[in-house]
N, C-alpha and C positions, 0 to 999 in steps of 0.2 A: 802473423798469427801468434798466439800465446797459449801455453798450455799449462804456466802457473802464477796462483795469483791469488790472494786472500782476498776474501768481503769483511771487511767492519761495518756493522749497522749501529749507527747511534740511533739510543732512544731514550727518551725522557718522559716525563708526566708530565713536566708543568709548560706543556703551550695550552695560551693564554686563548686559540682561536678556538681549539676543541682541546678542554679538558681532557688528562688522562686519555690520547688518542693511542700511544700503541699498544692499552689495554681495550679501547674497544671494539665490538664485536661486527663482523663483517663476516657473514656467510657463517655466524656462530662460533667461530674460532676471531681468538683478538689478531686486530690488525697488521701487528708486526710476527706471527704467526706466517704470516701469509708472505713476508719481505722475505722471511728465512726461504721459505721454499725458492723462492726469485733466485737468488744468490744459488741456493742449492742446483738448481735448473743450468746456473751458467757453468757449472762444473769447478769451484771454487776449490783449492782443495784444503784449505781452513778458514769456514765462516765463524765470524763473532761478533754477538751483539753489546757495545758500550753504551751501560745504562748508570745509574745517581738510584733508584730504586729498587730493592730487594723485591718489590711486585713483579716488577717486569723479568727478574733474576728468576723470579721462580716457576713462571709462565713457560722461559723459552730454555731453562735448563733441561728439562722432560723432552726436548726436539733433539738434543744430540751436539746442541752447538757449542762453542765456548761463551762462558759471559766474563766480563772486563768492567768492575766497577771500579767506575772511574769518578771524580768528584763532579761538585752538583754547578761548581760556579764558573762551569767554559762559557765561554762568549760566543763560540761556533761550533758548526757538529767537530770542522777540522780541529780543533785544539783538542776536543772529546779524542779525536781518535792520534792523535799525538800522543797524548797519556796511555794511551791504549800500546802504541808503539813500544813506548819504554817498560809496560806492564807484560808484554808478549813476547821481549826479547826479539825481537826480529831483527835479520842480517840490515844492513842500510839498502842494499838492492832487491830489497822484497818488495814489488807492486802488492801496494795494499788498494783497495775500490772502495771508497766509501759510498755506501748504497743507503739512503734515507730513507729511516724506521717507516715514513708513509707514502711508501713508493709500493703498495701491492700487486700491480701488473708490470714491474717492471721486465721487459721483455732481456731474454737471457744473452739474444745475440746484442743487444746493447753493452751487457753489461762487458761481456768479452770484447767487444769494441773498444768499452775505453782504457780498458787494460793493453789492448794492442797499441792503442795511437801513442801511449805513453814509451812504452816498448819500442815503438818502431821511429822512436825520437830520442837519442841518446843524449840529444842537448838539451833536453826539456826536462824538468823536475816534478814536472805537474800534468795532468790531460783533464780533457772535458768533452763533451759532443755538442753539436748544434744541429737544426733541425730547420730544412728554408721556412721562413712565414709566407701563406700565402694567402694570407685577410688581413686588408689594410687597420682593420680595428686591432689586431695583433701587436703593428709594428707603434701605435700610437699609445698604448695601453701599457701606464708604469710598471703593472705588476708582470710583464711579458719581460724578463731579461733578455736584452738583446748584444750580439757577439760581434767583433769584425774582427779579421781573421788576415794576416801577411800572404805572400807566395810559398809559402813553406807549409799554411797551415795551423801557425801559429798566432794567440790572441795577441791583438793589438789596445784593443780597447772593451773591457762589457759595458752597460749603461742600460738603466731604464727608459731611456729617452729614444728618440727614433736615428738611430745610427745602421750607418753615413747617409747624412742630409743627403739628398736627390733635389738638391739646387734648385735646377733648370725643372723639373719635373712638379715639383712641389708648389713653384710659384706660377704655376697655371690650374694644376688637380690635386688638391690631394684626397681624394674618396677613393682614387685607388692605385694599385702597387705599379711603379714605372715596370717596364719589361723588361729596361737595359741594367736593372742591380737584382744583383740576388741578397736577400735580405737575412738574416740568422737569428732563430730565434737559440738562446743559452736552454740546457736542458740538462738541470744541477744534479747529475752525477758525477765523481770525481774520480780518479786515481793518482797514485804519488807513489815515490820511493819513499821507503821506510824510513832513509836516514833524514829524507827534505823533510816529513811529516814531525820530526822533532826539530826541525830545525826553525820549523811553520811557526811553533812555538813561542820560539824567541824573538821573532818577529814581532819591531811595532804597531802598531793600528795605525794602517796611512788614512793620511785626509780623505783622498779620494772612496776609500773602505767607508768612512764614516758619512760622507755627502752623500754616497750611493746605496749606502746598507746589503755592501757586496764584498762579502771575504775573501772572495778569489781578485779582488783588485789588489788585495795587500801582496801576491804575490808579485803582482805587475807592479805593484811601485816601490817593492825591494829590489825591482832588476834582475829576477827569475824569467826566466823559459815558458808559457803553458801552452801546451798542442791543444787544440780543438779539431777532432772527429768527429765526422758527420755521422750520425745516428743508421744504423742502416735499416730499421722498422720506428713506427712510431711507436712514443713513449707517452702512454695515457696518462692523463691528469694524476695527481699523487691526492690527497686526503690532506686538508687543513680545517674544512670548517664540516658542521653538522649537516651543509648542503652535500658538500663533497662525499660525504660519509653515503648519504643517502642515492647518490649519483655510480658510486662504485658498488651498492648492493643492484644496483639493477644491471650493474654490465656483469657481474659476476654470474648474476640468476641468467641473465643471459646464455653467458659460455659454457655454463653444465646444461641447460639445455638442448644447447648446440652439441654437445658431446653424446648426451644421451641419445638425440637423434643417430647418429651415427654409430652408435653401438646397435641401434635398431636396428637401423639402415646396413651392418654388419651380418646382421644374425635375421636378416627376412629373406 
């Protein structure tokens, strides 16, 4: 268990799938509105949003949080929150969590998860969760990052691809999942030491980063450490496109429903 541990949220305007996403509006308050509460929920005890925009600076200054303008031209949230690192002064053994501006349900015992698995791995510089797949469309589907994980716990390989081939299993069915592998779906939330997150920095772009269009391989093929933890609730979908958007106003209308009912249900 852990009881200290920073949120950096990066956030930007300019993805290209949904416009200006952590200025919009979800349950009437903008989306990254809503990541702060997440972070706030897991009992952080200094959240800060790293943004390239004075909009979004001026949205979530009014929440209490810190903001960290950081420059516009990172190549990943991680190098976003490197600069962050060096702008916040932090000791090199501060777990910092980086929690994605369009992560609005992120559940709180996640986020304290991956702050522990980091924690509770003194040789590892890095953590992540995984989550089993259990729909063969999952493991086949590029945009599903998939993890394989050592005796320790630790990543071995991530890839869009379907990892570890089930050989014997695949060359008879594959419509569906063998019994005898457990399969890992990646579920991109991070944690890191302060002093690795500037170190993140200086790091190359490996090949494999650039074939896979996966930052957390540039870890693995500088010959770093990363723990992966298993998720201990699911981690609902995050917000990329105007479907997404649309998807997460109906789970949300959902759960204050759900709440109201039990405030009835409280008071009848």
């Amino acid at each position: 268990m852990i009881d200290r541990f920073v949120v950096a949220i990066p956030a930007r305007l300019g993805s290209t799938r949904l416009p200006r996403k952590p200025l919009r509006l979800l349950g009437g308050r903008p989306l990254v509105a809503h990541v702060v509460e997440c972070a706030r929920r897991a009992g952080a005890m200094e959240v800060v949003v790293a943004t390239d925009a004075a909009e979004i600076a001026a949205v979530v200054s009014p929440l209490g949080v810190a903001v960290a303008m950081t420059r516009s031209d990172h190549p990943s949230g991680t190098d976003r929150l490197a600069e962050v690192a060096h702008l916040r002064g932090w000791d090199d053994d501060t777990v910092v969590v980086n929690l994605q501006g369009d992560e609005p349900f992120a559940p709180a015992s996640g986020i304290v998860a991956v702050a522990a698995a980091l924690a509770g791995d003194p040789g590892t510089d890095m953590a992540t969760l995984a989550t089993p797949i259990d729909e063969v469309g999952q493991l086949f589907d590029p945009n599903v990052v998939k993890v394989v994980r050592d005796a320790r716990g630790r990543a071995l390989y991530f890839s869009r691809a379907a990892v570890p081939w089930a050989r014997d299993a695949f060359a008879v069915d594959r419509t569906r999942l063998p019994g005898s592998v457990v399969f890992l779906r990646h579920i991109g939330i991070y944690a890191y030491r302060a002093g690795f997150l500037r170190h993140f920095a200086s790091l190359p772009r490996g090949l494999l980063e650039d074939v896979e269009a996966l930052e957390q391989l540039r870890v693995l093929e500088a010959g770093h450490a990363l723990a992966v933890g298993l998720a201990p609730e699911p981690f609902p979908p995050g917000v990329d496109t105007e479907a997404d958007l649309a998807r997460a106003e109906t789970r949300l209308a959902g759960s204050v429903d759900a709440s109201l009912q039990g405030v009835e249900g409280r008071s009848g």
